[in-house]
Residue frames as qw, qx, qy, qz and C-alpha x, y, z in Angstrom:
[[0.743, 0.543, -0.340, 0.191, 54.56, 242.89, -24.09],
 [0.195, -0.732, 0.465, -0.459, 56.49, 243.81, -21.06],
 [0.761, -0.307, 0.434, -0.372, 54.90, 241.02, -19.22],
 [0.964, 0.249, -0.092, 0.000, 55.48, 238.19, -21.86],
 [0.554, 0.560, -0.493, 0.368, 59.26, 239.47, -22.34],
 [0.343, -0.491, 0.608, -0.521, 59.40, 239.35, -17.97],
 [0.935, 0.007, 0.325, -0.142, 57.70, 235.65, -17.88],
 [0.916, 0.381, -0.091, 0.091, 60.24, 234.36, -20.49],
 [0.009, -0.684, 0.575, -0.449, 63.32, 236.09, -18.41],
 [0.516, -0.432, 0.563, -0.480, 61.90, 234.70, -15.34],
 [0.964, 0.134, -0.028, -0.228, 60.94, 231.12, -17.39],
 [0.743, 0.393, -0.443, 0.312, 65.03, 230.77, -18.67],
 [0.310, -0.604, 0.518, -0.520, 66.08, 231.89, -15.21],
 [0.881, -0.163, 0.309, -0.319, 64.57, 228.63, -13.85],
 [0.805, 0.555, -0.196, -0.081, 66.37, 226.89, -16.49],
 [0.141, 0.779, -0.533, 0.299, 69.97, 227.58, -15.68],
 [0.871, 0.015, -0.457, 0.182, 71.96, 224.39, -15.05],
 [0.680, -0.677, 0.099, 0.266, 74.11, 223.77, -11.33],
 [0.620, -0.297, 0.358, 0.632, 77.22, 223.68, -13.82],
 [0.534, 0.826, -0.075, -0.165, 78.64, 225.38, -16.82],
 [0.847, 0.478, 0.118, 0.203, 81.33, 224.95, -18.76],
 [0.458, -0.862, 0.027, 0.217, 84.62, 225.55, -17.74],
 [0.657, 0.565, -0.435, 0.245, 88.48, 225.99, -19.32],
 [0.698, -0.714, 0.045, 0.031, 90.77, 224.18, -16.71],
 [0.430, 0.761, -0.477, 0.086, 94.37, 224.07, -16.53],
 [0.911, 0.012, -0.411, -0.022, 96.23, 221.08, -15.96],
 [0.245, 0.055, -0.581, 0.774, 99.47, 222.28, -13.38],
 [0.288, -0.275, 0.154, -0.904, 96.56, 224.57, -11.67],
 [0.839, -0.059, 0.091, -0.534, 93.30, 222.31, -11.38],
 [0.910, 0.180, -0.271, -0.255, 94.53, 218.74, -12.04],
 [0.633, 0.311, -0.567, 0.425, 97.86, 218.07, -10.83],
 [0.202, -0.470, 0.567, -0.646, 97.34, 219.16, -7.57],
 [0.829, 0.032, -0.016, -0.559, 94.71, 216.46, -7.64],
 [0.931, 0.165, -0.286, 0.158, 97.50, 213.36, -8.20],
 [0.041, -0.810, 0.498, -0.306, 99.55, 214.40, -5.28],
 [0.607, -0.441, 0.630, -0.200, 101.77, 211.41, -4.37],
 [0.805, 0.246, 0.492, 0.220, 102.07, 210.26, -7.58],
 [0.085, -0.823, 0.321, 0.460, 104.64, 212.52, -8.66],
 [0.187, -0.329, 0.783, 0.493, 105.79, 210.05, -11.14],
 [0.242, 0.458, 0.850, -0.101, 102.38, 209.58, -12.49],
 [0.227, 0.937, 0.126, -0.232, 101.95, 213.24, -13.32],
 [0.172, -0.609, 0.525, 0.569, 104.78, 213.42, -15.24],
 [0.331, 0.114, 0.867, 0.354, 104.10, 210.74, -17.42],
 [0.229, 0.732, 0.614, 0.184, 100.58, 212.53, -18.43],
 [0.121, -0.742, 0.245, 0.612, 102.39, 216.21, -18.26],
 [0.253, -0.153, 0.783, 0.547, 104.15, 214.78, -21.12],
 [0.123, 0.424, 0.895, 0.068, 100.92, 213.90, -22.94],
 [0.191, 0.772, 0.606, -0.015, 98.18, 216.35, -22.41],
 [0.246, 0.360, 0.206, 0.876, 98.19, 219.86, -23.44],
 [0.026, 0.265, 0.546, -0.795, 97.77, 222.60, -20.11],
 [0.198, 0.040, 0.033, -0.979, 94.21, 223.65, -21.68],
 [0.165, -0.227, -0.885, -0.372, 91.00, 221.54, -21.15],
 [0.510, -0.367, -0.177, -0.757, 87.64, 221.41, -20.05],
 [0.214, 0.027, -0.848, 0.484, 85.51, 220.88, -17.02],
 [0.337, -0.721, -0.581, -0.169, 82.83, 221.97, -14.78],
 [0.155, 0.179, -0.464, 0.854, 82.42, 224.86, -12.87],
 [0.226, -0.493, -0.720, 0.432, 80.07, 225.15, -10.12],
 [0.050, -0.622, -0.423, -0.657, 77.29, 227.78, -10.40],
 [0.070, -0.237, 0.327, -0.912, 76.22, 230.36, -7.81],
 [0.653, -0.014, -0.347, -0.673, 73.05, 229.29, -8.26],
 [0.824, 0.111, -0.512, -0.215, 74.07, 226.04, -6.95],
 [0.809, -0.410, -0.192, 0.376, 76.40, 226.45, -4.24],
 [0.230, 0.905, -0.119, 0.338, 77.43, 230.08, -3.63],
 [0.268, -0.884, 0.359, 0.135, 80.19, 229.28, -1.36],
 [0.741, -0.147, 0.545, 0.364, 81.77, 227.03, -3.74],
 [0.542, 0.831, 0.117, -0.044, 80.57, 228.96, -6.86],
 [0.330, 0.885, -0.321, -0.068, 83.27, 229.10, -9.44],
 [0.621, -0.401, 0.671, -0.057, 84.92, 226.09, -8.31],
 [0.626, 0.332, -0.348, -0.613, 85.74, 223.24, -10.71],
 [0.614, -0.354, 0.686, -0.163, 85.05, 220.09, -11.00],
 [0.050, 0.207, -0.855, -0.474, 85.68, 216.90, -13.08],
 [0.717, -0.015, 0.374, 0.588, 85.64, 214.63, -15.22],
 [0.082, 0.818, -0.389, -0.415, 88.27, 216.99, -17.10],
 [0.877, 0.311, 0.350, 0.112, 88.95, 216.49, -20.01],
 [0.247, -0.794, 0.277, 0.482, 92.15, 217.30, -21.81],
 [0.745, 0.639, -0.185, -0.046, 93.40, 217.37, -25.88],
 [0.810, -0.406, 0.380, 0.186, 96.84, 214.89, -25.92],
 [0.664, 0.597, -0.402, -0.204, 99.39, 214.29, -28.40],
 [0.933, -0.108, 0.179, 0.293, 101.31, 210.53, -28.37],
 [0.127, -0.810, 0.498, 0.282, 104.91, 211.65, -28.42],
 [0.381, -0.154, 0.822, 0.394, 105.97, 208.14, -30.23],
 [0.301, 0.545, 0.729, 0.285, 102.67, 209.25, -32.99],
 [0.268, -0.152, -0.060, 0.949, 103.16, 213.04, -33.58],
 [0.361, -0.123, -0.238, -0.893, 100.03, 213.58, -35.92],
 [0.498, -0.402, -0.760, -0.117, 97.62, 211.29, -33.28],
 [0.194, -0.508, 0.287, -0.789, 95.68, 213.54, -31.59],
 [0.531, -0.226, -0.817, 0.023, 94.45, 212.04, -28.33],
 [0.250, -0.656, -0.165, -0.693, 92.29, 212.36, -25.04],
 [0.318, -0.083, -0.835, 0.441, 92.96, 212.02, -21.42],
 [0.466, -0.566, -0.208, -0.648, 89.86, 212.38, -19.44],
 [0.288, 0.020, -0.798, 0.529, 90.15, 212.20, -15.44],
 [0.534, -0.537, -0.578, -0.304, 87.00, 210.96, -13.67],
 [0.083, 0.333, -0.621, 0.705, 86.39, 212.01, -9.99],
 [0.491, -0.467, -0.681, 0.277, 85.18, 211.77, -7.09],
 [0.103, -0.500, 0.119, -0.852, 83.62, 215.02, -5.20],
 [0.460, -0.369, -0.705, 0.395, 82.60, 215.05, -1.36],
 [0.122, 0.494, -0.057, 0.859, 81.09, 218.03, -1.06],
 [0.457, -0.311, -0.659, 0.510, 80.81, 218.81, 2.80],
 [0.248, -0.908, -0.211, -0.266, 78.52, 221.49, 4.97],
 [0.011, -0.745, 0.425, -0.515, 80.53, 223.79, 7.67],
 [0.722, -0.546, 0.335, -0.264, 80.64, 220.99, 10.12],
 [0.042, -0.536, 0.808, 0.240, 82.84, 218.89, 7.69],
 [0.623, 0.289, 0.704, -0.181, 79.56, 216.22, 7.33],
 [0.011, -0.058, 0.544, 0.837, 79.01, 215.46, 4.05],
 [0.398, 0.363, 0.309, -0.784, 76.07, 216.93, 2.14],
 [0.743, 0.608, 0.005, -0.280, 76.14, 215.76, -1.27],
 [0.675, -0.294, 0.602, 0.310, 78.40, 213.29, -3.52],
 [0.848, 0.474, -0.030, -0.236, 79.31, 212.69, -7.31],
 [0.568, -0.271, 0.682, 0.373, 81.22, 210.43, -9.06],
 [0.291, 0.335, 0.542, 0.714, 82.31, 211.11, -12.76],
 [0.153, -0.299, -0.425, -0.841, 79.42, 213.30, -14.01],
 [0.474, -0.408, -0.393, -0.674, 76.47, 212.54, -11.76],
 [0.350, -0.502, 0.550, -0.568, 75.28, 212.62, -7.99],
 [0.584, -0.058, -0.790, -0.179, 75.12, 209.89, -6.23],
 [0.373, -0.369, -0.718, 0.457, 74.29, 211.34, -3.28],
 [0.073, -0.497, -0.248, -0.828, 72.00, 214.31, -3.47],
 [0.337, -0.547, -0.565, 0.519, 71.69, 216.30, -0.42],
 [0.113, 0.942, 0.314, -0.030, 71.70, 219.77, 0.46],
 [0.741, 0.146, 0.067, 0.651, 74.43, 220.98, -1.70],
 [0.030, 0.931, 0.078, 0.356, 73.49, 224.63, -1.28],
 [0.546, -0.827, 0.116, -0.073, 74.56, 224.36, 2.26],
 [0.864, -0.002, -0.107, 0.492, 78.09, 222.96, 1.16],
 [0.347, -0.909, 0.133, 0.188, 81.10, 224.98, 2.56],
 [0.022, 0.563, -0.795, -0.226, 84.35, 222.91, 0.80],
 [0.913, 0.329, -0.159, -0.180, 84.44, 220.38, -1.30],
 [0.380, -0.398, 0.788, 0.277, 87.65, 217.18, -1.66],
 [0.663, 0.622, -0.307, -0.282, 88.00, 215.78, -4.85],
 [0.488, -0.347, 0.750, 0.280, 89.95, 212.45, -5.79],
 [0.462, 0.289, -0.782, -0.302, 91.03, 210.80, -9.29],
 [0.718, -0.216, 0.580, -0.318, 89.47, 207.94, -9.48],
 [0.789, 0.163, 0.496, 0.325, 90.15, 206.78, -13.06],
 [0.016, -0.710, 0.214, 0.671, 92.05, 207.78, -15.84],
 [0.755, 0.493, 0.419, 0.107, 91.14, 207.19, -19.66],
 [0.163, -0.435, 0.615, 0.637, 93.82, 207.67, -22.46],
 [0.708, 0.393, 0.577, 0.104, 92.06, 207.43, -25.67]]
């Protein structure tokens, strides 16, 4: 029994996604992310509400980035000129995620890689907005 209940540990182990599920906050994790468009983050300040979701980056996946997040974030909204219309702002990115020489190792855009390297070896990561959706 021992053994079965150790294979089925060692089976979901294997299992375990690069990301999980993250709560992100919008002054903290996002806005820093639209710097230079100071009048751009205001306008969606207004709008979203400071508590949404993301990715976070898994040990498992990249232990010196582990615990990191990344987009697309997504974020619950409310239209100030439609009080009971709830709405969603969801900011797509760009990720560059780079080895200790500053080369990059691995890429995604939005959700999925489009360059798949060795991401283990990443060291820091850059991040840009690349689109924003208001629905």
């Amino acid at each position: 029994m021992f053994k079965i209940v150790m294979r089925v540990v060692l089976l979901l182990s294997f299992s375990l996604t690069a990301f999980s599920g993250a709560s992100v906050d919008f002054k903290a994790d996002v806005a820093p992310l639209l710097q230079g468009h100071r009048d751009l983050e205001r306008q969606i300040e207004g709008l979203v509400l400071s508590q949404g979701a993301g990715d976070r980056i898994s040990f498992r996946m990249c232990p010196a980035l582990s615990g990191r997040r990344v987009g697309p974030y997504v974020f619950p909204a409310r239209d100030p000129q439609h009080p009971g219309q709830a709405l969603e702002v969801i900011f797509e990115t760009h990720v560059f995620f780079r080895n200790a020489e500053g080369a990059v190792v691995a890429e995604m855009l939005g959700d999925r890689f489009i360059q798949d390297g060795d991401i283990f070896s990443a060291t820091s990561m850059q991040e840009d907005v690349t689109r924003i959706v208001v629905h």
